[in-house]
KOLBALO-195684 format. One record per residue (C-alpha): residue number from 1; residue in one letter; x, y, z. Coordinates in pm, 1 decimal. Layout:
REM KOLBALO-195684
<atom seq="NUM" type="A" east="X" north="Y" up="Z"/>
...
REM end
This chain:
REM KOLBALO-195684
<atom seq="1" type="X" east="597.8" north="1350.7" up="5598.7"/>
<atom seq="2" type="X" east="378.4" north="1462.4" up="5306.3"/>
<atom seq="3" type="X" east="641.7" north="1732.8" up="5199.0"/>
<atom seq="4" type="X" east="911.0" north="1485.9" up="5190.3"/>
<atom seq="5" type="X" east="754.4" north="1266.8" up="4968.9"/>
<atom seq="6" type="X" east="693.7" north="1506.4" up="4746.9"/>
<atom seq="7" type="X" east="1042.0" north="1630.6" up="4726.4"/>
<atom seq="8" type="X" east="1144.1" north="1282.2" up="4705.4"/>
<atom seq="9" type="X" east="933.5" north="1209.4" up="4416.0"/>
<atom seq="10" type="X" east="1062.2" north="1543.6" up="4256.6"/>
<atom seq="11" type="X" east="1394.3" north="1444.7" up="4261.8"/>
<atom seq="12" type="X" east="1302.8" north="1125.0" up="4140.6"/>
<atom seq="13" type="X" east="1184.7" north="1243.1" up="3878.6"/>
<atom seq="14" type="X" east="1447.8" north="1477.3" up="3808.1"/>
<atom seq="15" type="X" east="1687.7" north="1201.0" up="3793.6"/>
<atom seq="16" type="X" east="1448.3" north="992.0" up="3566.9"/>
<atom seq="17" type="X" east="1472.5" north="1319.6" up="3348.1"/>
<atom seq="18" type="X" east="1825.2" north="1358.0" up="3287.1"/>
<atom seq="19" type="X" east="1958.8" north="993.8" up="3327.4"/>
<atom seq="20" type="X" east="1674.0" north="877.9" up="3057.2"/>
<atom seq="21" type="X" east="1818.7" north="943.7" up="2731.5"/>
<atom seq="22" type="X" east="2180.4" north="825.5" up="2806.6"/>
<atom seq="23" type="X" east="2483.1" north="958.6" up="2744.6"/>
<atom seq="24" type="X" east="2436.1" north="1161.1" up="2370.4"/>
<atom seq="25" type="X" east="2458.6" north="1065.4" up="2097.9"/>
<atom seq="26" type="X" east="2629.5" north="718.5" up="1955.7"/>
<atom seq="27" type="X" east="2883.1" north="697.9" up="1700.2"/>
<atom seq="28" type="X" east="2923.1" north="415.0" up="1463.5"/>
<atom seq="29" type="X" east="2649.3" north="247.9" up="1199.4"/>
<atom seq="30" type="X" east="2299.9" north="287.9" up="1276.4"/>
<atom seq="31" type="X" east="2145.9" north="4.9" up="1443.5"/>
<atom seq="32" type="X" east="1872.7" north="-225.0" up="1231.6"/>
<atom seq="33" type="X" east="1606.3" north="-76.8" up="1501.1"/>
<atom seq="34" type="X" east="1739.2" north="331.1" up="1475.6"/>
<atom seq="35" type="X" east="1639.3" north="316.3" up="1107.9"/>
<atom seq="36" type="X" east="1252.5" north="235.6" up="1181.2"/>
<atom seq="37" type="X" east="1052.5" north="27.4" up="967.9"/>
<atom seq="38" type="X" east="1144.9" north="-30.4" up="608.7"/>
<atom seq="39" type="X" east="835.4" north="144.4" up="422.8"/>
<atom seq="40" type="X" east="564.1" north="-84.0" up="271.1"/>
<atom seq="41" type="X" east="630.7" north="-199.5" up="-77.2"/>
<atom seq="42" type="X" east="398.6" north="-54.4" up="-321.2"/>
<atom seq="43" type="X" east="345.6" north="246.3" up="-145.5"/>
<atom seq="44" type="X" east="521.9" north="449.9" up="-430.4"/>
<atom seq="45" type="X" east="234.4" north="300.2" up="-697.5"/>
<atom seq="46" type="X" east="-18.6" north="411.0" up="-515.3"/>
<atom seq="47" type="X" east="60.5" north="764.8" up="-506.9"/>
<atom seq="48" type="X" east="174.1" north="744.4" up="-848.1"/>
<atom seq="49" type="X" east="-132.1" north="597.5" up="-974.4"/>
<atom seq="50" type="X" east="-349.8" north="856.6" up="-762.1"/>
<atom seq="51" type="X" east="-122.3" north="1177.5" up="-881.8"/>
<atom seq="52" type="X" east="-215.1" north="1066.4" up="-1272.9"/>
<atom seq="53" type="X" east="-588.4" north="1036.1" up="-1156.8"/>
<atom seq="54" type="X" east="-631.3" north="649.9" up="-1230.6"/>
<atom seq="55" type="X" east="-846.7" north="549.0" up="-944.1"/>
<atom seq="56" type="X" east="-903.8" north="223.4" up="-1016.6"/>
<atom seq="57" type="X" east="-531.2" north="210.6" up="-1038.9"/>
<atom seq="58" type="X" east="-447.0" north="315.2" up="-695.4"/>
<atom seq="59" type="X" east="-728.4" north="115.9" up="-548.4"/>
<atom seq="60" type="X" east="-609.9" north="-238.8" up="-663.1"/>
<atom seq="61" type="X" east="-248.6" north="-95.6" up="-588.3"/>
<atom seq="62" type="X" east="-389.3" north="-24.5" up="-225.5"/>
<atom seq="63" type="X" east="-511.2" north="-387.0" up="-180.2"/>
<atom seq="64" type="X" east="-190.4" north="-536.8" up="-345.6"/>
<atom seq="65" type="X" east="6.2" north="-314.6" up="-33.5"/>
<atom seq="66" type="X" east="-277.3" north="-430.2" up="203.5"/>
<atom seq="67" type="X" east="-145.9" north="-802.4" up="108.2"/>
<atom seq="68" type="X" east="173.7" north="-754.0" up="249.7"/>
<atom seq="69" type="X" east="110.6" north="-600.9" up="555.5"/>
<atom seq="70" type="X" east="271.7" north="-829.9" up="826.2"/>
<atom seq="71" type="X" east="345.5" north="-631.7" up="1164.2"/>
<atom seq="72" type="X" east="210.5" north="-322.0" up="1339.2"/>
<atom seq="73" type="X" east="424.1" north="-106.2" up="1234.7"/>
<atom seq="74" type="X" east="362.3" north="-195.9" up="857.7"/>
<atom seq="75" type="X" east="-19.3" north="-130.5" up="958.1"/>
<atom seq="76" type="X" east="42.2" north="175.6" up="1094.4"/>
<atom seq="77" type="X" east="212.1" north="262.4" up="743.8"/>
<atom seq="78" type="X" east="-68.7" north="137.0" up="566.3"/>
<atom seq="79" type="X" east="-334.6" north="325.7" up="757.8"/>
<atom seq="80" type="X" east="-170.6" north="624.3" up="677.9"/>
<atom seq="81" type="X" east="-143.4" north="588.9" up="280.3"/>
<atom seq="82" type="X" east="-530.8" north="488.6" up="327.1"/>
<atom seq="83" type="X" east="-596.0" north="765.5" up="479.3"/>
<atom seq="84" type="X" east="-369.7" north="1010.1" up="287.3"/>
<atom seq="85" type="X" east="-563.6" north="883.1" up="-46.8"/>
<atom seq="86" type="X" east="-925.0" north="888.5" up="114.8"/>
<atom seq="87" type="X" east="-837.4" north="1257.2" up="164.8"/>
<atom seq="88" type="X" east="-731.2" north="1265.8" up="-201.5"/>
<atom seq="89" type="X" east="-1034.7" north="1069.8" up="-291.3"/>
<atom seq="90" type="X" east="-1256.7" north="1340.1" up="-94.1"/>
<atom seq="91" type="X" east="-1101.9" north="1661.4" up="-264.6"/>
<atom seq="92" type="X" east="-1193.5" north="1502.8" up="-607.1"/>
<atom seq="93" type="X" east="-1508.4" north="1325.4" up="-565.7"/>
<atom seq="94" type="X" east="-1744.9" north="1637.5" up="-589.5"/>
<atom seq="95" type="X" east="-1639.3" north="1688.8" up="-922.3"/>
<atom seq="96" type="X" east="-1483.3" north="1271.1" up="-1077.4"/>
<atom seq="97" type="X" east="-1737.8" north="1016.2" up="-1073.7"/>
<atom seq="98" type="X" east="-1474.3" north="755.0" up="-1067.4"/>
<atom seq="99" type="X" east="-1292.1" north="931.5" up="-748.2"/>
<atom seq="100" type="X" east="-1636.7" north="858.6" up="-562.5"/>
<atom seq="101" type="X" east="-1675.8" north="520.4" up="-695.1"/>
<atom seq="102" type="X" east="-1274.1" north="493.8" up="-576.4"/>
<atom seq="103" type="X" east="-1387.3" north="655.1" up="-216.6"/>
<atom seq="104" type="X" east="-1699.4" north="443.1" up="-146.4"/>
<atom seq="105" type="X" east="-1501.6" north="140.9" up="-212.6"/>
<atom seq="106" type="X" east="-1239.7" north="254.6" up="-38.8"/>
<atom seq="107" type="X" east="-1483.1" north="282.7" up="295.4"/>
<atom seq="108" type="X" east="-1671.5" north="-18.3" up="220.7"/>
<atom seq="109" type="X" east="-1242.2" north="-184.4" up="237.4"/>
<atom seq="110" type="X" east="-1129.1" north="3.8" up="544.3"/>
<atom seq="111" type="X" east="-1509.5" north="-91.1" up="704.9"/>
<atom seq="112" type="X" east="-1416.9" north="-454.0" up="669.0"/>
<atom seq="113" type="X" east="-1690.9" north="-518.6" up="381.6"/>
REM end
């Protein structure tokens, strides 16, 4: 009895396997959900502002994006700038003063302070 629920569940899975993903691939215009998430607006200032080294810049651009966040998947996006200029903020503080100042404030944001 044992082995043929095992085969059973096998096969199930099997099926679950290769019935899954459908038929292929659809032709036609992309659906509004295929696309994904438009990206956050502002995101583009922020990097600008942190690839020129203005700190303060890309902080107060940060918070403007934070304003607009309205669903998960826009704070998903907005987790990941954070966290892709915290590691920006951490490869320049040893040596900028205002990248620290940028990175503690940054922490004292994402720490709800």
């Amino acid at each position: 009895m044992k082995q043929w629920t095992r085969y059973t569940g096998l096969v199930m899975i099997g099926l679950a396997a290769c019935l899954g993903p459908g038929c292929g691939k659809k032709t036609g215009a992309k659906s509004a959900d295929a696309s994904g998430p438009p990206p956050l607006s502002g995101t583009s200032e922020v990097i600008a502002a942190l690839e020129k080294k203005d700190y303060d810049g890309a902080m107060a651009a940060l918070l403007k994006v934070r304003q607009t966040v309205t669903t998960d998947e826009q704070q998903v996006q907005f987790m990941v700038l954070s966290r892709q200029m915290k590691d920006k903020l951490l490869e320049a503080a040893p040596t900028d003063t205002k990248a620290a100042e940028a990175l503690t404030a940054l922490r004292q944001m994402t720490m709800g302070r």
